[in-house]
LOFI-581733 format. One record per residue (C-alpha): x, y, z; residue in one letter. Coordinates in steps of 0.25 Angstrom, whole numbers. Layout:
// residues N
+-------+-------+-------+--------+
!  east ! north !    up ! residu !
+-------+-------+-------+--------+
!     X !     Y !     Z !      a !
...
+-------+-------+-------+--------+
This chain:
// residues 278
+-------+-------+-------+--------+
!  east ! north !    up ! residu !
+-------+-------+-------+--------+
!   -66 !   -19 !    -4 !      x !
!   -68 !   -24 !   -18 !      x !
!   -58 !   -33 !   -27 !      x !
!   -52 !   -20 !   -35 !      x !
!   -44 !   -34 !   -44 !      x !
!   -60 !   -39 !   -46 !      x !
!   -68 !   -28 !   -50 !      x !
!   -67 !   -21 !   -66 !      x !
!   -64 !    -7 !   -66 !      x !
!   -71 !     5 !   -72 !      x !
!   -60 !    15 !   -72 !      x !
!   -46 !    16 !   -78 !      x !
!   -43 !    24 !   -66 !      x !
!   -28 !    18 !   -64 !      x !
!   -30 !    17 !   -49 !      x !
!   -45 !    17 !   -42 !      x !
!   -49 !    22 !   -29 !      x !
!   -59 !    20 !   -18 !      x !
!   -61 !    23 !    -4 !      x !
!   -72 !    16 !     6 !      x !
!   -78 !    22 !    19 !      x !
!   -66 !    17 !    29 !      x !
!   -54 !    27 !    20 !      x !
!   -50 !    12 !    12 !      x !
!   -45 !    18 !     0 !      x !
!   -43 !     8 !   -11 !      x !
!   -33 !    10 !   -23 !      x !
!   -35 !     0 !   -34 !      x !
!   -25 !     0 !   -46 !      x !
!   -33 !     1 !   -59 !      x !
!   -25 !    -4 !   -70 !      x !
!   -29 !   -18 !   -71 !      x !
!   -24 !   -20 !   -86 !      x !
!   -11 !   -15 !   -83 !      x !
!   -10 !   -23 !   -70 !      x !
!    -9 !    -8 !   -61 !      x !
!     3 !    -7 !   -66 !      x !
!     8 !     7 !   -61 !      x !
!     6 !    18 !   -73 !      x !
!     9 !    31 !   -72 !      x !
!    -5 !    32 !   -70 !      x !
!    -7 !    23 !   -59 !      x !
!     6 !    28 !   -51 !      x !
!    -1 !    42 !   -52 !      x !
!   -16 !    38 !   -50 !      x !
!   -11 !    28 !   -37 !      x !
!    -2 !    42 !   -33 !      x !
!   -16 !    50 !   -34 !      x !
!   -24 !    40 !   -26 !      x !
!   -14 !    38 !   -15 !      x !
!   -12 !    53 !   -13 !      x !
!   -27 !    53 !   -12 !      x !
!   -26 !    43 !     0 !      x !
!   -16 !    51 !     8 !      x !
!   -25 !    65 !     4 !      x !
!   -37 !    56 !    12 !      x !
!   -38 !    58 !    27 !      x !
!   -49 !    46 !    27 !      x !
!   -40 !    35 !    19 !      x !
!   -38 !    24 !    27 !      x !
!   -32 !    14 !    19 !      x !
!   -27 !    12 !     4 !      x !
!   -28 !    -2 !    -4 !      x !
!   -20 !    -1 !   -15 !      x !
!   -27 !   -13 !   -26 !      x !
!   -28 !   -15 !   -40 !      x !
!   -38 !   -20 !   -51 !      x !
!   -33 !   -32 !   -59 !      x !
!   -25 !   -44 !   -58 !      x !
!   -12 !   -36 !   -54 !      x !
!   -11 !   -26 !   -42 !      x !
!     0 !   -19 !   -49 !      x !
!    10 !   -24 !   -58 !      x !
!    20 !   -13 !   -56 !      x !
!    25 !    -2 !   -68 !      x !
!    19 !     0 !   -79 !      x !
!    28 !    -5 !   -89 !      x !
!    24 !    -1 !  -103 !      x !
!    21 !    12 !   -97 !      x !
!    36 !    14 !   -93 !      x !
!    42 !     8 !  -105 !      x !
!    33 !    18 !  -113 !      x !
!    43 !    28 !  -110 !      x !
!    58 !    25 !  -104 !      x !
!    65 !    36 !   -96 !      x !
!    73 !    36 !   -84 !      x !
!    66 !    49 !   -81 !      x !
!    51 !    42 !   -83 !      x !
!    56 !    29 !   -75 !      x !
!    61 !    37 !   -64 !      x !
!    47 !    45 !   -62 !      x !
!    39 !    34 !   -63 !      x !
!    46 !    25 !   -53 !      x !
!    46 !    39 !   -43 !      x !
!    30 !    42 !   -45 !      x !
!    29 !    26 !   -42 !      x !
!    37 !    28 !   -28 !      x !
!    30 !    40 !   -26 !      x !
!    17 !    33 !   -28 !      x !
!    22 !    20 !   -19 !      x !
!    27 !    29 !    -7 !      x !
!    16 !    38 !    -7 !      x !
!     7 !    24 !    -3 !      x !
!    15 !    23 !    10 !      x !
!    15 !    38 !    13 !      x !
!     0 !    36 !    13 !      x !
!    -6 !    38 !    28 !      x !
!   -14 !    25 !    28 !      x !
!   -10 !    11 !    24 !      x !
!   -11 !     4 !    10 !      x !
!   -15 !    -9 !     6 !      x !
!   -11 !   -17 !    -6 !      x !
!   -20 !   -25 !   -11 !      x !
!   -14 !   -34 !   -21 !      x !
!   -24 !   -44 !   -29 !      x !
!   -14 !   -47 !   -39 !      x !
!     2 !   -45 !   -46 !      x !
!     9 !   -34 !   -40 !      x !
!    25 !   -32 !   -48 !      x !
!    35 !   -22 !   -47 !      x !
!    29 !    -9 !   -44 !      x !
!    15 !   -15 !   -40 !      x !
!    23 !   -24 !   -29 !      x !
!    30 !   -12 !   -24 !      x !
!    15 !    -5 !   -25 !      x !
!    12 !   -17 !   -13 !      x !
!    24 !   -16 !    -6 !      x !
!    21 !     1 !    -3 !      x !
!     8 !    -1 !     2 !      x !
!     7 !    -1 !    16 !      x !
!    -2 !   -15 !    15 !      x !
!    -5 !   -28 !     5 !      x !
!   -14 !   -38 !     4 !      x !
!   -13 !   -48 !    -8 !      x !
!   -21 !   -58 !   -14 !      x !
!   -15 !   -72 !   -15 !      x !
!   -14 !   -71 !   -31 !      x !
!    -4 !   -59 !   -30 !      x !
!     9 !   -57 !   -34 !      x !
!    22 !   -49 !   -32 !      x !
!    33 !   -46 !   -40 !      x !
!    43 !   -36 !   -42 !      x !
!    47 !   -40 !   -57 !      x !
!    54 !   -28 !   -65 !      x !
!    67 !   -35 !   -61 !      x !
!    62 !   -45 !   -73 !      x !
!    62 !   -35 !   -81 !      x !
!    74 !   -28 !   -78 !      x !
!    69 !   -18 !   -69 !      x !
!    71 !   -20 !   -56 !      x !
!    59 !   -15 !   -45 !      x !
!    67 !    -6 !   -38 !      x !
!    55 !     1 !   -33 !      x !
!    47 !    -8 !   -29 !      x !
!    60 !   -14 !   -21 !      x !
!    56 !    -3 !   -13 !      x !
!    44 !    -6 !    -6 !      x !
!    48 !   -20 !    -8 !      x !
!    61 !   -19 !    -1 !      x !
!    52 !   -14 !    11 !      x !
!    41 !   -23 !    12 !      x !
!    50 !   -36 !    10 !      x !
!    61 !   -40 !    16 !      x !
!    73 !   -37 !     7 !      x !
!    77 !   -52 !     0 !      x !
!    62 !   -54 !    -1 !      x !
!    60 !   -38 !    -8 !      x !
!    73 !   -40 !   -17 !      x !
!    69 !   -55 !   -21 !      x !
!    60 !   -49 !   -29 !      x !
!    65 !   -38 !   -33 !      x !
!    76 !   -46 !   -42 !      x !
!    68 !   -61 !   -44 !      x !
!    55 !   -52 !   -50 !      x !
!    49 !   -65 !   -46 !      x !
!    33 !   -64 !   -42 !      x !
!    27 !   -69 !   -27 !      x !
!    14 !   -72 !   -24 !      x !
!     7 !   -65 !   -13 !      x !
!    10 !   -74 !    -2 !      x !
!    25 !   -73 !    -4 !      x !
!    24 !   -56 !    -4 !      x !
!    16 !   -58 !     9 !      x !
!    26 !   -65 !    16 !      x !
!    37 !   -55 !     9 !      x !
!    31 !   -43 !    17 !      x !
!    25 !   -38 !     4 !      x !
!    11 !   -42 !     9 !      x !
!     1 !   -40 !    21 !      x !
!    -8 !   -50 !    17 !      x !
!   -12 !   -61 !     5 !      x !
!   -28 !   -65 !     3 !      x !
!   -34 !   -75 !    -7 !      x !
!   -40 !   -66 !   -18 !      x !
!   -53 !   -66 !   -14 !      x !
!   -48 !   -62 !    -1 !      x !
!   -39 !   -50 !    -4 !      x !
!   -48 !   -37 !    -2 !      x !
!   -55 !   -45 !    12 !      x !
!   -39 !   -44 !    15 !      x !
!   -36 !   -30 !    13 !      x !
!   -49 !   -26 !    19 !      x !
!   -45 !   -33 !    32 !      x !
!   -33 !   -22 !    32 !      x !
!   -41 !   -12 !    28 !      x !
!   -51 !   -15 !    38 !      x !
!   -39 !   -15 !    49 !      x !
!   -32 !    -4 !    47 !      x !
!   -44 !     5 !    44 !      x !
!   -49 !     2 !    60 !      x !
!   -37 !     8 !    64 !      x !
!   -34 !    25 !    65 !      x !
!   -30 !    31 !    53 !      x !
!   -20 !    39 !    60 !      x !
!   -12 !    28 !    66 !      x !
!   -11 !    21 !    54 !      x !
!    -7 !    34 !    46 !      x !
!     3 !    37 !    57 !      x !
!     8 !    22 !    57 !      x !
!     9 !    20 !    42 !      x !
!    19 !    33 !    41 !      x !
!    28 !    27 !    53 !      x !
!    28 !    14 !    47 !      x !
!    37 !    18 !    33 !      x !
!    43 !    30 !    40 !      x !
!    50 !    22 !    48 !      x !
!    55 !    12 !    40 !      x !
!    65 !    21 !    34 !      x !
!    70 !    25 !    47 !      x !
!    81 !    19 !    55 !      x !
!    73 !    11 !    67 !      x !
!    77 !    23 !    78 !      x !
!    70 !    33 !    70 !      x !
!    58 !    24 !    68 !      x !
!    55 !    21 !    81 !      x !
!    56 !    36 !    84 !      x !
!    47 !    39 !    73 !      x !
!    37 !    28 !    78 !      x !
!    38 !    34 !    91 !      x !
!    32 !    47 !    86 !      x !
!    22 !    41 !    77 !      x !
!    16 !    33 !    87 !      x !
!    16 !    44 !    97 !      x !
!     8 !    53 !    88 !      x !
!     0 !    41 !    85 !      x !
!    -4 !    41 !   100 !      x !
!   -10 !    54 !   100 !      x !
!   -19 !    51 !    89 !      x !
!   -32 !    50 !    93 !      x !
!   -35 !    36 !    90 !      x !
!   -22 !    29 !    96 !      x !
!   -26 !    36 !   110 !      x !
!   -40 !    32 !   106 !      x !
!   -34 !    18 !   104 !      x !
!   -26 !    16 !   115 !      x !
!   -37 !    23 !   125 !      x !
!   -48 !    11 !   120 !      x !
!   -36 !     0 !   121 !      x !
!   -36 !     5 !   137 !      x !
!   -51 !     6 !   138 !      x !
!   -52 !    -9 !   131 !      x !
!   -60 !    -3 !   120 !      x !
!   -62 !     0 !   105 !      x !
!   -56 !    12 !   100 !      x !
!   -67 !    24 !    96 !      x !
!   -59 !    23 !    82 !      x !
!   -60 !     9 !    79 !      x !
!   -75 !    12 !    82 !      x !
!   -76 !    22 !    70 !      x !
!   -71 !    33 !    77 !      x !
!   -57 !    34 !    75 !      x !
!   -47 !    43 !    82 !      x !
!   -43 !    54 !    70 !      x !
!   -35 !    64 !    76 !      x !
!   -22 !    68 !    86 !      x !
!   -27 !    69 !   100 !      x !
!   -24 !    81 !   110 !      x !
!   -12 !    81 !   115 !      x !
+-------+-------+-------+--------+
């Protein structure tokens, strides 16, 4: 995986896309001058890329990374100063939690990869994706409150990453943290030395590609589904999931190699890729 915070750009493409052999699909916000922040136009390219992701029966991953010294320092301000309305303000914060949502509805998990600032918006841009991995040098703040706007948004994703002192802390103090603090917060998976960070992601990568793309699919929809459910209805609904997931080819696959003291034939290149009979 390349350093997308390294490497000049030759497109003024607002997000840029690539895709390796395994289905790794990388999403690297492209307005570097502008610290990514989150234009009109790079709430409705990120939109197209992602739709794209959940259109590709061969994705197996997403990391979401950024060119420049920010990852992503949240709303572009000039651009809604440009034009005040309660009607403007209201769309664009809607298309935002469309865009945000639509990262977890994906079937196969996300990675943020941070290099550097991520406020507002682009903190709550870490916080929904599934995954994050940061270098050392980052930082997290949820700042609007300093300017009289506070980040109610992004207080939702933060509210359910963090616990709720740590989440609302920040929301009212605006106040910055460094990456190891958002990793003991919860906001976090894993922090690297700069020089470290895509050896980091790729260790993630690495381990959730070896694994079937069905029961990660199936997995990622239980896990937020039943966080909004009361715990009886959860464990009823993980009961049904995980039956199903059973009778996936490559969990009975799995489980027959367990007995037989043996590599599955999916971790072998073959994976298991449809229900079995019944």
């Amino acid at each position: 995986m390349n350093a997308p915070d390294l490497l000049p750009t030759t497109t003024d493409a607002p997000v840029l896309r690539s895709r390796d052999a395994r289905g790794v699909v990388t999403l690297t916000l492209n307005r570097p001058l502008a610290f990514n922040a989150l234009s009109e136009s790079m709430l409705g390219a990120l939109q197209k890329e992602i739709d794209a992701v959940a259109a590709d029966n061969g994705a197996r991953v997403v990391v979401l990374a950024a060119v420049g010294k920010a990852f992503c320092a949240g709303h572009d301000l000039k651009e809604m100063r440009a034009a005040p309305s309660l009607a403007y303000y209201g769309a664009l914060f809607r298309q935002c939690g469309a865009m945000m949502l639509s990262l977890q509805h994906l079937p196969v998990p996300v990675i943020a990869r941070v290099q550097g600032i991520a406020t507002a918006a682009g903190c709550q841009l870490v916080a929904m994706c599934d995954l994050a991995v940061a270098s050392s040098s980052a930082r997290f703040a949820v700042s609007g409150v300093n300017l009289g706007l506070f980040c109610s948004t992004p207080s939702v994703a933060l509210s359910r990453n963090l616990g709720r002192k740590a989440a609302f802390e920040l929301l009212v103090t605006g106040e910055f943290i460094g990456a190891e603090e958002a990793l003991a917060k919860g906001l976090l998976n894993r922090v690297a030395a700069p020089d470290q960070l895509d050896a980091e992601v790729e260790a993630l990568v690495a381990s959730i590609v070896a694994k079937p793309r069905v029961a990660v699919a199936m997995g990622k929809q239980l896990f937020y589904r039943q966080l909004e459910s009361g715990i009886a209805a959860a464990y009823e609904d993980a009961a049904q999931t995980m039956a199903c997931n059973m009778m996936d080819g490559s969990a009975l696959e799995g489980v027959q190699a367990f007995i037989e003291k043996r590599p599955p034939g999916w971790a072998a290149g073959a994976p298991g890729s449809g229900p079995a009979s019944r």
